[in-house]
C-alpha positions in Angstrom: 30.1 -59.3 -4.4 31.9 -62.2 -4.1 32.1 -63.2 -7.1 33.2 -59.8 -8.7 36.2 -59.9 -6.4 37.3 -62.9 -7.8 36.6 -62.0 -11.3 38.7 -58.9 -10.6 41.6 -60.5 -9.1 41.7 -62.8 -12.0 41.3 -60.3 -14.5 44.4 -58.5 -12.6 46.5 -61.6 -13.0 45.5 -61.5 -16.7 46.6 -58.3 -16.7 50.1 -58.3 -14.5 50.7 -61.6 -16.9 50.4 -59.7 -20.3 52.4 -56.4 -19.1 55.2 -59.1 -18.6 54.8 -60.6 -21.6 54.9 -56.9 -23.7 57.7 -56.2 -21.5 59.5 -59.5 -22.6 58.5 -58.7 -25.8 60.1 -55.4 -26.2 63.4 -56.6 -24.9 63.6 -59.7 -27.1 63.4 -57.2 -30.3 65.9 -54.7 -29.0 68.2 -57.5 -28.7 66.9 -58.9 -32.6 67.5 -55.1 -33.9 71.1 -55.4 -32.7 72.3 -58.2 -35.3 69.6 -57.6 -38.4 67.9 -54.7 -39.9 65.0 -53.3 -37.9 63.0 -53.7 -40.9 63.2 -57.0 -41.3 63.0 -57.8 -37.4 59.5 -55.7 -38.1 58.5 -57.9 -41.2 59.8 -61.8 -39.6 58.2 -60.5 -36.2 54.5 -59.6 -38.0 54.5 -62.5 -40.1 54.9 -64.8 -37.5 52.1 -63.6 -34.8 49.6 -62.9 -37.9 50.3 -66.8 -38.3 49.1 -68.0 -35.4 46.5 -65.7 -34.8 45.1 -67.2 -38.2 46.0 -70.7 -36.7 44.1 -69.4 -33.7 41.5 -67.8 -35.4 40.7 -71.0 -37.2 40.4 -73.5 -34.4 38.0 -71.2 -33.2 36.1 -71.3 -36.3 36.4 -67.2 -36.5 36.5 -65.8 -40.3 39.0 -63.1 -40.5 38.3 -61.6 -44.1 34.5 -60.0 -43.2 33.0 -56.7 -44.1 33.5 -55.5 -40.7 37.3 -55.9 -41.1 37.3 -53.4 -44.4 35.1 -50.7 -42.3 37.1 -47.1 -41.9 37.2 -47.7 -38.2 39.4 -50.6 -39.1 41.4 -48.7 -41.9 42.2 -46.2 -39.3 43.1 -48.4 -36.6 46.1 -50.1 -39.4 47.2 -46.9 -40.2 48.1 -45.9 -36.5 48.8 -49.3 -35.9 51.9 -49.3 -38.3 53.0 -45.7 -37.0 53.0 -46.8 -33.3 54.9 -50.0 -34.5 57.8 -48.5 -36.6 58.5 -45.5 -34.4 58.0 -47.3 -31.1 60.5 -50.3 -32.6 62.7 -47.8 -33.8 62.8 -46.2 -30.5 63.6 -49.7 -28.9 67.0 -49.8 -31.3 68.0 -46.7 -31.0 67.0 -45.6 -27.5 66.9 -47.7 -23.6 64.6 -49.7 -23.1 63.6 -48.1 -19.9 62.7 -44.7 -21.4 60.9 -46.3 -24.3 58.7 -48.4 -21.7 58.2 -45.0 -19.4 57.5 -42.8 -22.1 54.4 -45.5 -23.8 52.8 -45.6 -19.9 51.1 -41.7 -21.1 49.4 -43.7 -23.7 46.3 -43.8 -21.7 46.0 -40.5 -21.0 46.2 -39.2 -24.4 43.5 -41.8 -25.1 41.5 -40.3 -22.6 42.2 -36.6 -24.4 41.4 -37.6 -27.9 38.2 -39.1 -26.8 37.3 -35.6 -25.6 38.7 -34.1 -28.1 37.5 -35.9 -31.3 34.7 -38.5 -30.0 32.6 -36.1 -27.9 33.4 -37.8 -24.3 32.5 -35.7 -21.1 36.1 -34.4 -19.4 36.3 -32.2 -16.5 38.4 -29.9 -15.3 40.2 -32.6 -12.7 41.1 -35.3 -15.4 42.3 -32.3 -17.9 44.6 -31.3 -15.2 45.7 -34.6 -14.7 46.8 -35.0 -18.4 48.8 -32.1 -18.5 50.5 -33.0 -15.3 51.1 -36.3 -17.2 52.5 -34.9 -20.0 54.8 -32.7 -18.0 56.1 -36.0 -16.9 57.0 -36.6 -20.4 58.6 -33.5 -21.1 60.8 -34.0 -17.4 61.6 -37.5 -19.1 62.7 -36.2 -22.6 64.4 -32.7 -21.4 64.5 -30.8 -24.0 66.9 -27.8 -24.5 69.3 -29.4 -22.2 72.6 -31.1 -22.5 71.4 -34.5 -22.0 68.1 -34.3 -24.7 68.6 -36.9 -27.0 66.1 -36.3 -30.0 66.0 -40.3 -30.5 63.4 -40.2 -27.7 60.9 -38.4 -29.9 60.8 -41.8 -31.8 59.1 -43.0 -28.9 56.6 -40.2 -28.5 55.7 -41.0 -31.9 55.4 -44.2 -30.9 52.9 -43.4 -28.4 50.6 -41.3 -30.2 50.2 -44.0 -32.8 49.0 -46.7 -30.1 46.8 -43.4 -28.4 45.7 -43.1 -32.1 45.0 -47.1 -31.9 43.5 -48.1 -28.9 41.0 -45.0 -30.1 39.8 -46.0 -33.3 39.7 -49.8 -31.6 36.9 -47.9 -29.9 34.9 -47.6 -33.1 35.9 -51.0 -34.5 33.0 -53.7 -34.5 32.2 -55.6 -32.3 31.6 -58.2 -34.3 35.5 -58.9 -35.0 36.9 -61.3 -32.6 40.1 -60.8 -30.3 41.9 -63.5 -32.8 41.1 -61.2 -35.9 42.3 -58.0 -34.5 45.7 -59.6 -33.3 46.3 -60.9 -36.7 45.6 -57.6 -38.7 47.6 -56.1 -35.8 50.6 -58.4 -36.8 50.1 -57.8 -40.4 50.5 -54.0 -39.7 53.5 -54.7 -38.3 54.6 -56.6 -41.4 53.4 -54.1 -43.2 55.4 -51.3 -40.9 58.3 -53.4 -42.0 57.7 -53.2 -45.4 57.4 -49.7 -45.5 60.4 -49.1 -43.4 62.7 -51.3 -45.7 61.0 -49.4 -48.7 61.9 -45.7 -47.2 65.9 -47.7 -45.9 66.6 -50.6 -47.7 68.9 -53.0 -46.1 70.2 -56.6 -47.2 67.8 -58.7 -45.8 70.2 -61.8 -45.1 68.6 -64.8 -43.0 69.1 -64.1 -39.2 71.3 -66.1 -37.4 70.4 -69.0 -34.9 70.1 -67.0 -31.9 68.7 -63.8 -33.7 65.9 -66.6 -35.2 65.5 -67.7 -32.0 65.1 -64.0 -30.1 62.3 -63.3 -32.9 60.6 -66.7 -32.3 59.8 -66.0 -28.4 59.0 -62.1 -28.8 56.4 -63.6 -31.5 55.2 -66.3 -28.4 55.3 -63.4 -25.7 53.4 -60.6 -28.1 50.7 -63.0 -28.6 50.4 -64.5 -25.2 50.5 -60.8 -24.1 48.2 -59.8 -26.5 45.4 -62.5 -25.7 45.9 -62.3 -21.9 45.4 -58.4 -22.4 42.0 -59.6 -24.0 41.2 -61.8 -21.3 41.8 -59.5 -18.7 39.3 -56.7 -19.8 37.1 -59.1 -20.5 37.1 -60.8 -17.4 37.8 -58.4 -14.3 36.3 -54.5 -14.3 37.7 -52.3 -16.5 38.1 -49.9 -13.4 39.8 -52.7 -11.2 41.6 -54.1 -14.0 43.7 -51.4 -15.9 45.9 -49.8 -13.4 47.3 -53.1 -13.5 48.8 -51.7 -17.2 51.3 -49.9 -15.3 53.3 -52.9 -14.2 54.4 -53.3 -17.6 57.0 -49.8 -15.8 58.8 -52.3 -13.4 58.7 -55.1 -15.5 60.2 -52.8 -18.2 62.8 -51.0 -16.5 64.1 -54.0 -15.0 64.7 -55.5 -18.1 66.2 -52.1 -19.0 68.7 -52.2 -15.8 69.2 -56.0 -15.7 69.7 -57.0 -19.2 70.7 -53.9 -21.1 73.0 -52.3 -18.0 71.0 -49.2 -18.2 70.8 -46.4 -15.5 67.7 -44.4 -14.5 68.3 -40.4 -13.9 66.6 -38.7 -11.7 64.1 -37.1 -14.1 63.4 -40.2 -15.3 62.1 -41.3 -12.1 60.7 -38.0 -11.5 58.6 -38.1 -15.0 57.5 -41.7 -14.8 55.9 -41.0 -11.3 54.3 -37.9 -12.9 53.0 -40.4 -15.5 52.0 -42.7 -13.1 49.7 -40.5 -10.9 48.6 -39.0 -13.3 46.8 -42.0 -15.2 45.7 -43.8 -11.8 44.2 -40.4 -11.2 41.8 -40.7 -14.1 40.8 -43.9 -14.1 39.5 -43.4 -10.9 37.9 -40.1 -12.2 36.4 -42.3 -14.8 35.7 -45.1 -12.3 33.7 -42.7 -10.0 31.7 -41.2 -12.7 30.6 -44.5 -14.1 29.2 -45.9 -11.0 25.5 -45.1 -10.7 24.0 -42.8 -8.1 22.9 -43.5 -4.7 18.9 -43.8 -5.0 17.1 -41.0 -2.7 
């Protein structure tokens, strides 16, 4: 018992350290996005963390080209990977900060809806009500048909569903791939998002500035520091014990929102991201509860 507390509570810190890190992250390419096209932000930012995850991947003596990295699990986790990328990045330019960061917290529980919905999982009545009480905070958050809806918002919606879409078909992947090999074809989707992007908008792709360079550079450091302490915290702690912790990444987000960006949180955006919130602690401890087994007779 003993033990499993402590394994918890370090898995927790693992957890509180890589919400910090995304959070970091995110700000580090809004300010990138301000001085260079978006597209190339998305192309210097995936090259670089697909680096040194192969650097990574190497000193570990992991192989990153196998058979299990072609399988259609994998396919489909690129595909959504580049979606959630591109629209959540674009949402990060165009959009705050804070209501990006808000609106990506209802990623689990439309996770926890496609798995009923397209991977057979068992979910009641409770949980399903939780969802759409969740996604209601959404809807509060966006606001549409009033005065202060701004469509850029739906970018990160998008967003969202693409890492829903993700973390799901991560489900499927196998297990055979290492936590170094799906962070580098996770970065290479992003170069890839990039690519894409500057295919669809094309933009002079002139060599950042200094500072710019420099912005990139540590958003590579805290994705992949985020990244593997994300790893290490579901694989260290219980899942139940550990993910509510993935809500954190709210303060640490709309802090950077408020401190760095001068933002301002309405009322409905508080409103919607408490909906969110309670929403998603709900069902994890649905989910906790049903996993543990019965009391013997």
């Amino acid at each position: 018992m003993q033990d499993n507390r402590r394994l918890n509570s370090i898995g927790s810190a693992f957890m509180v350290a890589a919400m910090a890190a995304f959070a970091v992250e995110d700000a580090l390419i809004k300010r990138a996005t301000q001085d260079i096209p978006v597209a190339l932000a998305l192309m210097l930012f995936g090259v670089g963390g697909a680096a040194l995850f192969a650097l990574m991947a190497r000193l570990q003596g992991h192989r990153l080209w196998t058979r299990d990295a072609r399988s259609r699990p994998m396919v489909i986790r690129v595909g959504f990977e580049i979606t959630g990328r591109l629209f959540y990045v674009l949402a990060l330019w165009l959009a705050p900060l804070s209501s990006a960061t808000v609106i990506l917290q209802a990623t689990p529980l439309v996770v926890v809806a496609g798995a009923a919905l397209f991977m057979g999982e068992q979910v009641g009545w409770r949980r399903w009500s939780a969802i759409f009480i969740g996604l209601t905070g959404v809807l509060i958050i966006l606001q549409p048909g009033a005065d202060s809806f701004s469509p850029l918002s739906i970018l990160a919606v998008i967003g969202m569903l693409g890492f829903a879409g993700r973390d799901l078909a991560s489900r499927a992947a196998p297990k055979t791939l290492s936590t170094s090999a799906l962070g580098f074809f996770g970065f290479l989707s992003i170069f890839a998002a990039g690519v894409l992007l500057h295919l669809i908008r094309p933009a002079p792709l002139a060599l950042p500035s200094a500072s710019t360079s420099l912005s990139l550079a540590a958003a590579t450091v805290a994705g992949v520091l985020a990244y593997s302490a994300l790893m290490k915290a579901m694989r260290t702690g219980a899942v139940s014990a550990v993910t509510p912790f993935r809500y954190t990444r709210l303060i640490f987000g709309i802090g950077l929102g408020v401190l760095v960006f001068g933002e301002s949180l309405s009322p409905s955006m508080v409103l919607g991201s408490g909906l969110i919130v309670l929403s998603g602690l709900f069902i994890l401890a649905r989910g906790a509860a049903k996993s543990r087994p019965a009391p013997k007779a």
